[in-house]
C-alpha positions as a Markdown table, in Angstrom:
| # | Residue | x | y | z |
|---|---|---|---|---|
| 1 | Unk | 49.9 | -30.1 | -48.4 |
| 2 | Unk | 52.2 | -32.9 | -50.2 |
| 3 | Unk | 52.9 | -35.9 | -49.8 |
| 4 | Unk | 56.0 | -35.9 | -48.1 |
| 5 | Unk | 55.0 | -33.2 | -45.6 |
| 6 | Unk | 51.9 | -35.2 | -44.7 |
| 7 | Unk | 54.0 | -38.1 | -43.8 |
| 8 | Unk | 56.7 | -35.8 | -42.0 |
| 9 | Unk | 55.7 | -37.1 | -38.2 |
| 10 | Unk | 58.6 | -35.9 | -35.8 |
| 11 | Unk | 57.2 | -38.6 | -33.5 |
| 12 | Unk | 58.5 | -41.1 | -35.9 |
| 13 | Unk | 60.8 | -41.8 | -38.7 |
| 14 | Unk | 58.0 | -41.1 | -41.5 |
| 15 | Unk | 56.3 | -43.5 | -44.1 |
| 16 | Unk | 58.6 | -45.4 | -46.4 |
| 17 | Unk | 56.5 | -45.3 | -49.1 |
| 18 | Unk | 53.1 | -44.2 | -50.7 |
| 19 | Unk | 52.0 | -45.5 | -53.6 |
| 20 | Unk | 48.9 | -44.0 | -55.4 |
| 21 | Unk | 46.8 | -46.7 | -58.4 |
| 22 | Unk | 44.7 | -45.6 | -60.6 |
| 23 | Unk | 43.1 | -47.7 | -63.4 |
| 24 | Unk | 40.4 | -45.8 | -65.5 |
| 25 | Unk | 38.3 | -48.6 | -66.6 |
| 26 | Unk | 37.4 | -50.5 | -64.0 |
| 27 | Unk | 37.2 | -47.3 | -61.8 |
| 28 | Unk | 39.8 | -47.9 | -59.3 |
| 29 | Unk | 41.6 | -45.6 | -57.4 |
| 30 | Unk | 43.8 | -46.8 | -54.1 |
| 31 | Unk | 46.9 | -45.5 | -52.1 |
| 32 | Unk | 49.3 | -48.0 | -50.1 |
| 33 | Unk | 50.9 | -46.7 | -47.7 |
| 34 | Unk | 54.1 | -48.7 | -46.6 |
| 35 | Unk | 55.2 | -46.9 | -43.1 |
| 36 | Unk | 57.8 | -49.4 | -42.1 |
| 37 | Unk | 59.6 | -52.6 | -43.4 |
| 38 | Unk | 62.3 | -52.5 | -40.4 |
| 39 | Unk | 60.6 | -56.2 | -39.2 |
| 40 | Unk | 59.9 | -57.6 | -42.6 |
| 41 | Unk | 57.2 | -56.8 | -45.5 |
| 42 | Unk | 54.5 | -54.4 | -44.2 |
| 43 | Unk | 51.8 | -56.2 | -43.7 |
| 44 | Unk | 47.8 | -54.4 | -43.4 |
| 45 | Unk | 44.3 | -55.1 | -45.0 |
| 46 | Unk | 42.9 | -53.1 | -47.4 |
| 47 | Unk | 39.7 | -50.8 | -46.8 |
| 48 | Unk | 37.5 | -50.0 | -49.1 |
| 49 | Unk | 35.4 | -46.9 | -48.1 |
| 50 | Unk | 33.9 | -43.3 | -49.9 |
| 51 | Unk | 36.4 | -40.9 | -48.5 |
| 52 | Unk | 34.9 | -37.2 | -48.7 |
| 53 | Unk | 37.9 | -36.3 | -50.7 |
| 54 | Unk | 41.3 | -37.7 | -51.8 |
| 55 | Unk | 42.9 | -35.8 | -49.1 |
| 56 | Unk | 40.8 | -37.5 | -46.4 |
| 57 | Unk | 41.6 | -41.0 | -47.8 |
| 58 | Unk | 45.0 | -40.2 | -48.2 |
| 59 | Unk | 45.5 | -38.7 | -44.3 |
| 60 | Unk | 43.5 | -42.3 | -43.6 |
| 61 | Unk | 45.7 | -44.7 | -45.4 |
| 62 | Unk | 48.8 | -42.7 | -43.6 |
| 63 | Unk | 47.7 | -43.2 | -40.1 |
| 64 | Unk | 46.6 | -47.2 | -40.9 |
| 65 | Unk | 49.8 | -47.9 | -42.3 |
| 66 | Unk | 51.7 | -46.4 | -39.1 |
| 67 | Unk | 49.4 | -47.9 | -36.7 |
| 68 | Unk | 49.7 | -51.5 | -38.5 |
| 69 | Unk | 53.4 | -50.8 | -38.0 |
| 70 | Unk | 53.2 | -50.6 | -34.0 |
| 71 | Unk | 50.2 | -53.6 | -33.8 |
| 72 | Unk | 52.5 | -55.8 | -35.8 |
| 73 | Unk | 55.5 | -54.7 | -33.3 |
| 74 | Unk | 53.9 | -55.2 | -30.5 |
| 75 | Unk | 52.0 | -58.9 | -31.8 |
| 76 | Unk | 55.4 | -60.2 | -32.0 |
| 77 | Unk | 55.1 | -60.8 | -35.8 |
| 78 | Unk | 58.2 | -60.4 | -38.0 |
| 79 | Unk | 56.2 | -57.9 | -40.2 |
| 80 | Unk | 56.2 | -53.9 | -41.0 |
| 81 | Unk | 53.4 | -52.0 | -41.2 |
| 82 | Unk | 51.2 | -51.1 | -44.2 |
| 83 | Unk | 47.9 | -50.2 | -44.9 |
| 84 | Unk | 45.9 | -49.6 | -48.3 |
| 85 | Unk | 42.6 | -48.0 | -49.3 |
| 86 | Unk | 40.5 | -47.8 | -52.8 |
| 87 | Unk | 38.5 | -44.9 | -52.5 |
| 88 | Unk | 34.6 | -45.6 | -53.4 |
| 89 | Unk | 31.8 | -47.0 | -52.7 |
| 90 | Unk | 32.3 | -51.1 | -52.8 |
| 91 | Unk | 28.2 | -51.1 | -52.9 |
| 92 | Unk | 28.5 | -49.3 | -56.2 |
| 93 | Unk | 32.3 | -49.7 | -57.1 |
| 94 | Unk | 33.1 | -53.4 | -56.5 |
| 95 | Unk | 34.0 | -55.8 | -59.7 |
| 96 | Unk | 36.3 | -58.2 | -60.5 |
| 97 | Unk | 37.8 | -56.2 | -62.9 |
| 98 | Unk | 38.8 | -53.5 | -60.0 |
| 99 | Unk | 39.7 | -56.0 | -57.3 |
| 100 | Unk | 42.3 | -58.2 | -59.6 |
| 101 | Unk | 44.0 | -54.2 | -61.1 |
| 102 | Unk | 44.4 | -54.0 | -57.1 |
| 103 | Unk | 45.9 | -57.2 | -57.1 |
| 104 | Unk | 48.3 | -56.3 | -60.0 |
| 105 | Unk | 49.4 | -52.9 | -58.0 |
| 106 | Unk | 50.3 | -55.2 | -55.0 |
| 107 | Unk | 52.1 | -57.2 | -57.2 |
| 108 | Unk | 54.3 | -54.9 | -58.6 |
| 109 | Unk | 55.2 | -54.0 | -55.1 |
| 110 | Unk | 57.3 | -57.5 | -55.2 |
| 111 | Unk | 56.2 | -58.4 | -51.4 |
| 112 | Unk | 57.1 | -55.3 | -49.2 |
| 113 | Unk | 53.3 | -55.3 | -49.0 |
| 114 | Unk | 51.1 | -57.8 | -48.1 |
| 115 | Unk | 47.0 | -57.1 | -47.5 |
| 116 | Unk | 43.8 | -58.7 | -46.3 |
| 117 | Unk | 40.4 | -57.5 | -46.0 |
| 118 | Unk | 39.3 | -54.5 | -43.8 |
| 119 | Unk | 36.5 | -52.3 | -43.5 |
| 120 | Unk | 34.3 | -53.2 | -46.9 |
| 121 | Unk | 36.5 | -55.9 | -48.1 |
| 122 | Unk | 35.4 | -59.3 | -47.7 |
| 123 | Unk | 37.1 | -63.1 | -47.7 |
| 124 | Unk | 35.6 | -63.8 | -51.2 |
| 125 | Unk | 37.6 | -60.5 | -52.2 |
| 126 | Unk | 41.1 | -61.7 | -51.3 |
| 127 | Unk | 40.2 | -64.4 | -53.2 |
| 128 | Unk | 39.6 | -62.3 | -56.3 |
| 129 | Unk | 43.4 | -60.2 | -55.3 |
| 130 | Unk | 45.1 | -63.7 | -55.4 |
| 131 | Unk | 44.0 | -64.2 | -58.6 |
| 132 | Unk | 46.8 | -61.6 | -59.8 |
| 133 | Unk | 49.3 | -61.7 | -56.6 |
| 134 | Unk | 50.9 | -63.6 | -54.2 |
| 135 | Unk | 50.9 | -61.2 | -51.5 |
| 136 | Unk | 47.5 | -61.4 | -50.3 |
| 137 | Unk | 46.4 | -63.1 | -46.9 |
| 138 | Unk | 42.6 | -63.5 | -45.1 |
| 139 | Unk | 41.6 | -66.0 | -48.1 |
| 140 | Unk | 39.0 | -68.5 | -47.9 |
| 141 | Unk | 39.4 | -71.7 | -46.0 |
| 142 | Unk | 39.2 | -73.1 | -49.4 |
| 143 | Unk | 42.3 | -71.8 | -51.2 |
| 144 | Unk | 43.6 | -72.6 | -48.0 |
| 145 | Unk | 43.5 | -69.3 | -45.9 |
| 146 | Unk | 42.2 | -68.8 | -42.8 |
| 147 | Unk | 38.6 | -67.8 | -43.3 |
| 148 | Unk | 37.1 | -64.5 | -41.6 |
| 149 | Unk | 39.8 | -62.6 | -39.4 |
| 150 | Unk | 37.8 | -61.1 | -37.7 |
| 151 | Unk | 37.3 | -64.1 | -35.1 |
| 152 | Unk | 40.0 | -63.9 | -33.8 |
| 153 | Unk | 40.0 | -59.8 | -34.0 |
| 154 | Unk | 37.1 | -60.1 | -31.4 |
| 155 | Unk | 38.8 | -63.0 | -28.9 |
| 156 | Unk | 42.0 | -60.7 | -28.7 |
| 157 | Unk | 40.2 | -57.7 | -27.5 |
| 158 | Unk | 38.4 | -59.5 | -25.3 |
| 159 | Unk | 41.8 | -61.2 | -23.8 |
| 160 | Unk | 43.0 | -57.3 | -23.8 |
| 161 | Unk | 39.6 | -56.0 | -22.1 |
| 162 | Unk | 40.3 | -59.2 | -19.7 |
| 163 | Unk | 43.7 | -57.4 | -18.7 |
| 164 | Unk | 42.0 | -54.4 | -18.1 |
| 165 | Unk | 39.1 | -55.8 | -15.7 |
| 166 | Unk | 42.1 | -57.2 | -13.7 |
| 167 | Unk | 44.1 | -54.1 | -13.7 |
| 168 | Unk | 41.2 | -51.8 | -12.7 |
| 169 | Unk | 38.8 | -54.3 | -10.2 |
| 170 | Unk | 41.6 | -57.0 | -9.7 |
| 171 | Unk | 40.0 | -60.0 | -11.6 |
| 172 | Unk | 40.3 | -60.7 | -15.1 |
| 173 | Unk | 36.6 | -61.4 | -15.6 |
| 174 | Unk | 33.6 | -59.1 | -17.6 |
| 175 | Unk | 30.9 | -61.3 | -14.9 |
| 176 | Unk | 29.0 | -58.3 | -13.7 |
| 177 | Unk | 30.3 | -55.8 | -15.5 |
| 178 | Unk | 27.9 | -53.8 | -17.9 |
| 179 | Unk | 29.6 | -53.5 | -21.4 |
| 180 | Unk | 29.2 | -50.7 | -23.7 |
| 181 | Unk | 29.1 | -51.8 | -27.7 |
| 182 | Unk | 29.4 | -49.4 | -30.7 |
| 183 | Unk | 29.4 | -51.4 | -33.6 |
| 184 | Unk | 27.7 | -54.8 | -34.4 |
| 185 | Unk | 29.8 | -55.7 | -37.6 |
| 186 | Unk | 32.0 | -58.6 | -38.2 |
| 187 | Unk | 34.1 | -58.1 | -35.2 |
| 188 | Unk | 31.3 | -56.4 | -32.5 |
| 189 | Unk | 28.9 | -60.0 | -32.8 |
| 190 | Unk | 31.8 | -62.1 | -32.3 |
| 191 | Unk | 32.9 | -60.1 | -29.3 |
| 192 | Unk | 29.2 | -59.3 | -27.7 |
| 193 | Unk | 29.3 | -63.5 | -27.4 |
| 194 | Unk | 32.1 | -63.5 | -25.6 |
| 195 | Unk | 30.9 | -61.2 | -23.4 |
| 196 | Unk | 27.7 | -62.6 | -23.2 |
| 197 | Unk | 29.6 | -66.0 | -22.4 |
| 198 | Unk | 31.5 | -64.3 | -19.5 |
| 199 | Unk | 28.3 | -62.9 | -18.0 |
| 200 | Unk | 28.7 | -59.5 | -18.6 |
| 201 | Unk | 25.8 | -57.5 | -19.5 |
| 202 | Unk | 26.0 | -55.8 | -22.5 |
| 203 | Unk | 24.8 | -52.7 | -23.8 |
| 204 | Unk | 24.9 | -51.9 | -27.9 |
| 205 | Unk | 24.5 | -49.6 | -30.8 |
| 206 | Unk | 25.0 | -49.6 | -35.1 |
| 207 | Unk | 23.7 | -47.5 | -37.6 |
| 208 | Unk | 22.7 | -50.2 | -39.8 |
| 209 | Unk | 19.4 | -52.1 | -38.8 |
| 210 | Unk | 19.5 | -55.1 | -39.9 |
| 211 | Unk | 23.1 | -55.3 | -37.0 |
| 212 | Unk | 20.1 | -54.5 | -34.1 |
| 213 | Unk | 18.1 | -56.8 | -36.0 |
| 214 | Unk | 20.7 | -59.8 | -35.6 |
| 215 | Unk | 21.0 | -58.6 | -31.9 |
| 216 | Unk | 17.5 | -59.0 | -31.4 |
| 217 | Unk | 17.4 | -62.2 | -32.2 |
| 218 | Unk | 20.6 | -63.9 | -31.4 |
| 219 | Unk | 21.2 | -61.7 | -27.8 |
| 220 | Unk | 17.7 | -61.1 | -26.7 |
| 221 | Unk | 19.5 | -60.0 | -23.6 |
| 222 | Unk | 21.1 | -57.3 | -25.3 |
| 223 | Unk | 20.0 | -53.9 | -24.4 |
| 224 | Unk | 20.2 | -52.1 | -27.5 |
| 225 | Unk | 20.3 | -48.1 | -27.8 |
| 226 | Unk | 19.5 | -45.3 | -30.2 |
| 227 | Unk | 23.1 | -44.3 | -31.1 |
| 228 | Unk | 26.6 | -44.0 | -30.0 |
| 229 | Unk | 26.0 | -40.6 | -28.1 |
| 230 | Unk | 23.5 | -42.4 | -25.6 |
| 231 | Unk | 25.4 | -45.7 | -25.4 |
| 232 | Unk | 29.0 | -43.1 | -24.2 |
| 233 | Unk | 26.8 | -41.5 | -22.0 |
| 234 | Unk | 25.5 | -44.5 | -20.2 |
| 235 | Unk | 26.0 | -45.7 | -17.1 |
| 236 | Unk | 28.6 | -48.8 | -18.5 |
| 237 | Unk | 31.8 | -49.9 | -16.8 |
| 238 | Unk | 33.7 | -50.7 | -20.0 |
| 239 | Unk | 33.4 | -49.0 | -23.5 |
| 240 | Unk | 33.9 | -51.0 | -26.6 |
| 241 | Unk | 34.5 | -48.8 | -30.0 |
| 242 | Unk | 34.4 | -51.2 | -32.6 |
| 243 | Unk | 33.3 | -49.2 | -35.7 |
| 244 | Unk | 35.5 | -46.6 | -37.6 |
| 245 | Unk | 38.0 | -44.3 | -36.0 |
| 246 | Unk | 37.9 | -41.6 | -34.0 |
| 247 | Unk | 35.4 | -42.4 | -31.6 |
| 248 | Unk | 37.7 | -41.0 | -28.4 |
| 249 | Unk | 37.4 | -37.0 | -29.2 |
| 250 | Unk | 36.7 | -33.5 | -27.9 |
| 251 | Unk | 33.0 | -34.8 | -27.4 |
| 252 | Unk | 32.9 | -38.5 | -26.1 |
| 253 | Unk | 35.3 | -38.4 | -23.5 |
| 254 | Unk | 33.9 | -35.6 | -21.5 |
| 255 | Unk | 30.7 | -37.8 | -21.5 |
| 256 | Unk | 32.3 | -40.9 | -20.8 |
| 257 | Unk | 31.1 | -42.5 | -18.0 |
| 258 | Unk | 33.2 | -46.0 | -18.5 |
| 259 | Unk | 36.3 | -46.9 | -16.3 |
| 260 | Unk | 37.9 | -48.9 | -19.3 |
| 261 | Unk | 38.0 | -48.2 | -23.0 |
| 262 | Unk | 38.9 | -51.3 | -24.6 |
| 263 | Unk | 37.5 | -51.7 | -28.1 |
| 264 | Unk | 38.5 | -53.5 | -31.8 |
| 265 | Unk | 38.2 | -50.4 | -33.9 |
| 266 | Unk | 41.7 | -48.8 | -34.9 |
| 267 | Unk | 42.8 | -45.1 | -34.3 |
| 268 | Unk | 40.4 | -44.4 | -31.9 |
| 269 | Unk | 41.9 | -40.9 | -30.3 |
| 270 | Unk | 40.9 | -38.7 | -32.7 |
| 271 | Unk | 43.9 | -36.5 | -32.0 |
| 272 | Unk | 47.0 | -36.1 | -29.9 |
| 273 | Unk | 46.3 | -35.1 | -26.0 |
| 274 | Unk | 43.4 | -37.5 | -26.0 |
| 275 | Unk | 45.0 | -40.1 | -24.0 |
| 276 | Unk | 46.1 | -37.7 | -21.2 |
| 277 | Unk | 42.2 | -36.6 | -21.1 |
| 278 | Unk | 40.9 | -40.0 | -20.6 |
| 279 | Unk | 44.3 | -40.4 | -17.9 |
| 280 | Unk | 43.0 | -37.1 | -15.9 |
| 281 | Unk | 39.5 | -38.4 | -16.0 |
| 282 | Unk | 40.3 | -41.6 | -14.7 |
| 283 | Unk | 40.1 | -43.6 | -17.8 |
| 284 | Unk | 41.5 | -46.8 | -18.5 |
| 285 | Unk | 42.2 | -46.9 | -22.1 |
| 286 | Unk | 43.5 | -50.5 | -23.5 |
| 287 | Unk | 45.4 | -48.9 | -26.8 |
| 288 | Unk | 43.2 | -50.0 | -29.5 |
| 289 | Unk | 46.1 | -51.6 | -31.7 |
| 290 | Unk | 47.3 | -53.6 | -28.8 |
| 291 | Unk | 43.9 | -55.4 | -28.0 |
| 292 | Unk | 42.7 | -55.7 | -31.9 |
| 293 | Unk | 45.6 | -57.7 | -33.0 |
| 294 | Unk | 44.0 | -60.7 | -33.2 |
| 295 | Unk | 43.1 | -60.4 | -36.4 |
| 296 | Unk | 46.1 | -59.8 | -38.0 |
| 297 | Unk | 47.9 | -62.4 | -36.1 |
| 298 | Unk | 45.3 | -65.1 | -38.0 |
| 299 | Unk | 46.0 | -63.7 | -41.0 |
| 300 | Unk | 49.9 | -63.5 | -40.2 |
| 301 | Unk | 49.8 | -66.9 | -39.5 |
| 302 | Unk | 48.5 | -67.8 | -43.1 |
| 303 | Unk | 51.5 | -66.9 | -44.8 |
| 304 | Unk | 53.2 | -69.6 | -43.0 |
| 305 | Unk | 50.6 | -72.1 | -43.4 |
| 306 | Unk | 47.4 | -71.9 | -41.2 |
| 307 | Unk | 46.8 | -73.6 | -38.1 |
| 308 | Unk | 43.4 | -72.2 | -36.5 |
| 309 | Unk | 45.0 | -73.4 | -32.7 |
| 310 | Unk | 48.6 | -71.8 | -33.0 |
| 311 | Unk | 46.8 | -68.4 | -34.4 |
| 312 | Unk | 44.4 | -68.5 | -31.2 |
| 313 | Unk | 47.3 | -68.9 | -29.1 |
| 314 | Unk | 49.3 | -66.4 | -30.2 |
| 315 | Unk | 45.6 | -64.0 | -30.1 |
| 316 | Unk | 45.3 | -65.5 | -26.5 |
| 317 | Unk | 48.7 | -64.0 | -25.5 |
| 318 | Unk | 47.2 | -60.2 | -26.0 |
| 319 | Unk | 46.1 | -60.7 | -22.4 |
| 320 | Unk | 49.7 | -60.9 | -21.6 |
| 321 | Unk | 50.8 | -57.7 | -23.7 |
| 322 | Unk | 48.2 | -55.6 | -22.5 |
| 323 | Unk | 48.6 | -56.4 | -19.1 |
| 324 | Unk | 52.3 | -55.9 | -19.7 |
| 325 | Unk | 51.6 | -52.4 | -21.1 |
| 326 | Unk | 49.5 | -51.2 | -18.2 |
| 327 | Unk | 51.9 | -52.2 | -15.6 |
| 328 | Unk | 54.7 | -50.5 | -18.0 |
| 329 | Unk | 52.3 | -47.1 | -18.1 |
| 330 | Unk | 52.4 | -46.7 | -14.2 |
| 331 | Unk | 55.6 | -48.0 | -13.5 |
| 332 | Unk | 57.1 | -45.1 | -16.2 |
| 333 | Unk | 53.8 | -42.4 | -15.2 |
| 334 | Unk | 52.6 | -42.3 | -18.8 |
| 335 | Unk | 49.1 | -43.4 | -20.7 |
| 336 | Unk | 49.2 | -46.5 | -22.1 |
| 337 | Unk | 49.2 | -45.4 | -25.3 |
| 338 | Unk | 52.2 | -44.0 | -24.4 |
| 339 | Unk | 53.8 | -47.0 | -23.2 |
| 340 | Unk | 52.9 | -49.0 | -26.0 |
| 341 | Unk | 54.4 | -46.9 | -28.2 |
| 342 | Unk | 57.6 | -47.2 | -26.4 |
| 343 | Unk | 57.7 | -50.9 | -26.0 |
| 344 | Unk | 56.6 | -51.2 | -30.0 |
| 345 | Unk | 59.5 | -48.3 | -31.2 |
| 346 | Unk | 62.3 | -50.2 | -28.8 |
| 347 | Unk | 61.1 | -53.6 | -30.7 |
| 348 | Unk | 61.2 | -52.4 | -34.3 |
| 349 | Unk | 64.3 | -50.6 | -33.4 |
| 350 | Unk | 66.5 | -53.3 | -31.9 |
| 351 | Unk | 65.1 | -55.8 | -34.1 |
| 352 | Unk | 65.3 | -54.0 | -37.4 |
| 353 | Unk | 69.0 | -53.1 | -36.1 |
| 354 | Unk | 70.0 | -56.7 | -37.0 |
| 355 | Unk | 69.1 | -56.1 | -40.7 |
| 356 | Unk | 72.7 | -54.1 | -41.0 |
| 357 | Unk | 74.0 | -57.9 | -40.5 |
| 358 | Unk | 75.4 | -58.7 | -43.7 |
| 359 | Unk | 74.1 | -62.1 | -44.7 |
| 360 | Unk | 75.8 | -64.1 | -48.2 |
């Protein structure tokens, strides 16, 4: 399948632009995917990650960009959506030679893209990107960025899974509730302290040991469990995916026992129809690029010149959106995925309408 048929979504009006980078020497290869530019440059981070095949990481890259699109919409940011992803192992592949040819691909773009880091790129790594473009956010609090996004990634799904408590049980408070984790990484320990702070109890799983490890010792309260099969399948009240996509399939939510998925990972149905299963089962699903804009809105909030307590703010205000959302999804009969995806199309249509305004 090409290009253009793999972007041809009749739910939308298609990606804008798809760039693929190759540079032999260094050993890069990356795809940006622009979807939409109707708010202003696309803005998305840039994930580094050994795709199967050039096909997976292209279908990856295509759904990132559109769902960076929506997030952006929906965080009230005057930015598109974009998303890019250099195929390889950063373990083996990472140099400064390949980071700063990135850099030089999003340069030649001339700011309809901007990125940031993402799954296998780190702070110091934007650093590197700078070096040969402007367009580059999530830097060190040193060259005056904001330092790791994923902070406030974690407090805005936690304001989001907030909205959800109240929507479901009618307070906005985890104190009580038993809290599913999959995914320790940058954004999961942020979050599991939050939760930890609000009382819940949590429950938690990663693949990677030396995550449990850290759990061990910084949440010795932390029940921790073999794998994200058994933690789905426990008795939880809220579900928090925040590893890679597609954690909501054909398999998980018939074991599902949560009442509320709320989670920071993005894409998490792993197709269409998923969100009317987790509906029919009584499911409460927070849409994952509502609740995980946190991040983006610190990095956003770079570009203009960082100020930690505005960016929280703004992250804070996800309680209102999602709450918004969920009253929208039963006022209209739909998901919530649904209804986000409503509220973020209206935005970037009515908005990106006032671009036809001629301005001298």
């Amino acid at each position: 399948m090409g290009v253009f048929a793999s972007t041809d979504d009749p739910g939308s009006a298609g990606h804008e632009q798809v760039v693929f980078c190759q540079d032999r020497q260094s050993g890069l290869r990356a795809i940006i995917g622009i979807y939409s530019t109707a708010l202003g440059p696309a803005l998305g981070g840039t994930r580094f990650y050994p795709y199967a095949s050039e096909a997976a990481a292209l279908a990856d890259v295509l759904d990132l960009s559109r769902g960076m699109a929506y997030k952006n919409a929906l965080a009230g940011l005057d930015l598109g959506g974009g998303k890019a992803v250099i195929w390889g192992d950063p373990d083996q592949l990472k140099s400064e030679s390949l980071l700063r040819a990135y850099g030089r691909f999003v340069q030649s773009l001339g700011g309809r893209y901007y990125t940031a880091c993402d799954v296998g790129t780190f702070v110091a790594d934007m650093d590197v990107i700078a070096r040969e473009t402007r367009y580059v956010t999530g830097r060190s609090v040193e060259h005056g960025g904001a330092g790791d996004s994923s902070v406030l990634t974690a407090w805005g799904v936690f304001q989001g899974m907030r909205a959800a408590a109240e929507h479901v049980w009618g307070t906005p408070s985890l104190r009580g509730r038993r809290v599913g984790v999959a995914g320790l990484g940058k954004v999961g320990r942020h979050l599991t302290g939050h939760l930890v702070d609000d009382g819940a109890e949590v429950v938690a799983t990663d693949v990677d040991p030396r995550a449990l490890a850290w759990a061990r010792t910084n949440h010795p309260g932390v029940t921790l469990v073999d794998d994200t099969s058994a933690l789905v399948a426990a008795d939880i009240d809220v579900y928090a995916p925040c590893a890679l996509g597609g954690a909501l399939n054909d398999d998980t939510v018939p074991a599902l026992r949560a009442r509320v998925v709320a989670g920071a990972a993005n894409n998490q149905l792993a197709h269409p129809g998923i969100e009317k299963q987790l509906a029919d089962r009584g499911v409460l699903y927070a849409p994952d690029y509502v609740v995980n804009a946190g991040g983006v809105i610190q990095v956003a909030d770079e570009i203009e010149g960082f100020n930690f307590d505005r960016a929280k703010l703004r992250a804070t205000r996800i309680f209102d959106t999602t709450r918004q959302i969920l009253r929208l999804a039963d006022d209209e009969g739909v998901p919530p995925a649904v209804a986000a995806d409503r509220l973020a199309e209206r935005r970037m249509a009515e908005v990106g309408r006032l671009r036809a305004i001629h301005l001298r």
